[in-house]
C-alpha positions in Angstrom: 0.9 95.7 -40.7 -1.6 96.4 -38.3 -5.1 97.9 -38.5 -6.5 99.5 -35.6 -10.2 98.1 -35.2 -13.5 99.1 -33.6 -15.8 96.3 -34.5 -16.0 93.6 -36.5 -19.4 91.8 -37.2 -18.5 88.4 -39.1 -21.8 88.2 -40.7 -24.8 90.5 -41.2 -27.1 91.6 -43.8 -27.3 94.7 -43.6 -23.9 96.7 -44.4 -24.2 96.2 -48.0 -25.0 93.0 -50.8 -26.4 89.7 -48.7 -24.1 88.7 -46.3 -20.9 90.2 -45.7 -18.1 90.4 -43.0 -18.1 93.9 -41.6 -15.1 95.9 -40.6 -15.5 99.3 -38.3 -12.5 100.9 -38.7 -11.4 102.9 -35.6 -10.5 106.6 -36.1 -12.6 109.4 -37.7 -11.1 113.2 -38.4 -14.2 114.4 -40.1 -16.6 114.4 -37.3 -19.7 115.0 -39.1 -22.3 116.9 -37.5 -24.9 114.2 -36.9 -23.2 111.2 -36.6 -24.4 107.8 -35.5 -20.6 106.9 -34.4 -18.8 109.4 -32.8 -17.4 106.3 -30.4 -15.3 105.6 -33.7 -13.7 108.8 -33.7 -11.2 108.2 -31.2 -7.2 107.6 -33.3 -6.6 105.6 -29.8 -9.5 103.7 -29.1 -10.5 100.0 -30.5 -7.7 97.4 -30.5 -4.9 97.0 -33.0 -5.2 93.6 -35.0 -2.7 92.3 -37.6 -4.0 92.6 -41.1 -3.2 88.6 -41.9 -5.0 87.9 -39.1 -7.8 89.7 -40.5 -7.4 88.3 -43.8 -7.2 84.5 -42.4 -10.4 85.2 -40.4 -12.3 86.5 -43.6 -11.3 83.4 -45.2 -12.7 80.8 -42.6 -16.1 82.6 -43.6 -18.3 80.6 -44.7 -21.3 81.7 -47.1 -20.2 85.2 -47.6 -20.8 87.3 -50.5 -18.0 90.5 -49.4 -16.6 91.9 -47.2 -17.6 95.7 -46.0 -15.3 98.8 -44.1 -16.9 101.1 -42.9 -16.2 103.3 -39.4 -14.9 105.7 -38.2 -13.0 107.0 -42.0 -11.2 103.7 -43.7 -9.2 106.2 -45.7 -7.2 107.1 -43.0 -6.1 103.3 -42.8 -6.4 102.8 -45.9 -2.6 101.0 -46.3 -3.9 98.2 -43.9 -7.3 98.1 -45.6 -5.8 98.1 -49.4 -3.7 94.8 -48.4 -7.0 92.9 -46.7 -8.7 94.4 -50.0 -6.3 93.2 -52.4 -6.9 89.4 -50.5 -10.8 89.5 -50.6 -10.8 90.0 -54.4 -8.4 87.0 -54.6 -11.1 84.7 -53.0 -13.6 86.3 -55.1 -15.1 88.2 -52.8 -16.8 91.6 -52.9 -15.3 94.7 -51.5 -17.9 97.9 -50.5 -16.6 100.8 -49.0 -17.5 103.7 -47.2 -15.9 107.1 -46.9 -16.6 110.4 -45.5 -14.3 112.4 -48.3 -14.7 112.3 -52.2 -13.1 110.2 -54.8 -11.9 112.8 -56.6 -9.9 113.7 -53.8 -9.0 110.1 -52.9 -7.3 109.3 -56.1 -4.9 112.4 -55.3 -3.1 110.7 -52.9 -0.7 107.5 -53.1 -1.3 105.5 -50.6 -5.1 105.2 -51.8 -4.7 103.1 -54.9 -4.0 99.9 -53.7 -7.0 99.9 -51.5 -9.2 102.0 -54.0 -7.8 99.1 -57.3 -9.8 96.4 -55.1 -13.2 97.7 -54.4 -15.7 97.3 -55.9 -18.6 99.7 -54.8 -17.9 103.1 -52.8 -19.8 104.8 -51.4 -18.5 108.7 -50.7 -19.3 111.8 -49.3 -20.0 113.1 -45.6 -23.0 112.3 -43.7 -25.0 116.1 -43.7 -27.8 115.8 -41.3 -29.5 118.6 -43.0 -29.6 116.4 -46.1 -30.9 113.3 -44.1 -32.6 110.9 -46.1 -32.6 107.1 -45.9 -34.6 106.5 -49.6 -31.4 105.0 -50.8 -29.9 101.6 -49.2 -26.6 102.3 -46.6 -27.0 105.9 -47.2 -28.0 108.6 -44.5 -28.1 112.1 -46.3 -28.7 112.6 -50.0 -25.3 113.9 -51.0 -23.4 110.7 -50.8 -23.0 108.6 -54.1 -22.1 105.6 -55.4 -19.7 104.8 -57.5 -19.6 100.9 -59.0 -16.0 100.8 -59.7 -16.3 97.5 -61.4 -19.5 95.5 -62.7 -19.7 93.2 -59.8 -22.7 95.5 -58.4 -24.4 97.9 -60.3 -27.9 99.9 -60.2 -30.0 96.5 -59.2 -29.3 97.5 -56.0 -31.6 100.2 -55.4 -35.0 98.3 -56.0 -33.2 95.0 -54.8 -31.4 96.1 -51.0 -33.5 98.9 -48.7 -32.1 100.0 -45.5 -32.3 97.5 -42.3 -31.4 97.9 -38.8 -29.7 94.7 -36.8 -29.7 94.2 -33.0 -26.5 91.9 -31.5 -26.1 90.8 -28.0 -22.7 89.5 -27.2 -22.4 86.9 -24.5 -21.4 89.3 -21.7 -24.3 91.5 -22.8 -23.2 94.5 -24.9 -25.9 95.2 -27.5 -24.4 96.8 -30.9 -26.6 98.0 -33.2 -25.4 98.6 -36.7 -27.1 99.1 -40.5 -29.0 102.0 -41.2 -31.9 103.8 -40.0 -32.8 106.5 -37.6 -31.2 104.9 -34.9 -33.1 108.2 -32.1 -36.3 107.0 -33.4 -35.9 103.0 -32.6 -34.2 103.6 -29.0 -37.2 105.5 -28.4 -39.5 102.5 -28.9 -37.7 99.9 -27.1 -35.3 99.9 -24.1 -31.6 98.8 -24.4 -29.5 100.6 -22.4 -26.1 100.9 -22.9 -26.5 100.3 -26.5 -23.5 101.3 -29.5 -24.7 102.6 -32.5 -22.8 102.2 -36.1 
């Protein structure tokens, strides 16, 4: 099976618990007034990868707590996403996930459970600029919640994890940004141009 990919950051500290392997998922139907990632919107952009490739990679990680998808919607992948899921857990690793729709309606739908059985934090709802607030860690407006779907994480998180920003240069020069923040008000301070946001 095969999971088409925006990004992945092998290590970073700021896309949920200590250090975790981060997976952008590409392909978004939402579009959410606001968003930090519209390049992740695209169903055709980002490069197709095979999910045990995926899955061997996350296991020649050394030092990580979990693993974290994010994107772009994982839901819309989530087949590919519930079998990298399902291997995570087996390694004892953490699974966090974001989504722009609601559990409620997540559980409706088949091809969820799998991926939905092996995580253990989510993290749900749209992002609503008119509800901006970054009080809570990897949130951006106040609608979204959290929902600690086993006891791996739980409400420690709030006065332990606050939200972070991390700059990455690859060797041919491409700066990503990801974590979260307002991204507006950093580029305004300092000059990287072209720079991708998630």
């Amino acid at each position: 099976m095969k999971l088409r990919v925006f990004n992945i950051i092998k290590k970073t500290k700021v896309e949920g618990p200590e250090l975790r392997y981060c997976i952008w998922v590409q392909g978004c139907s939402r579009h959410c007034k606001g968003c930090q990632a519209v390049h992740t919107w695209s169903h055709s952009g980002g490069k197709l990868f095979d999910v045990i490739d995926i899955i061997n990679d996350i296991k020649s990680q050394n030092g990580i707590e979990g693993v974290t998808f994010l994107g772009g919607e994982p839901f819309e992948q989530s087949e590919a996403l519930g079998l990298i899921a399902e291997e995570v857990q087996k390694l004892g690793l953490g699974v966090l996930c974001f989504t722009g729709d609601l559990i409620e309606n997540l559980k409706k739908e088949e091809k969820n459970q799998k991926l939905l059985e092996n995580i253990d934090l989510l993290i749900d709802g749209e992002f609503r600029i008119d509800e901006l607030d970054y009080s809570r860690p990897w949130c951006g407006s106040k609608n979204q919640r959290y929902h600690f779907l086993t006891n791996r994480y739980n409400e420690e998180i709030f006065e332990k994890y606050k939200n972070k920003v991390e700059v990455n240069i690859s060797p041919n020069g491409t700066v990503f940004m990801n974590g979260m923040g307002n991204f507006d008000e950093i580029l305004q301070k300092i000059d990287l141009s072209p720079i991708k946001k998630c």
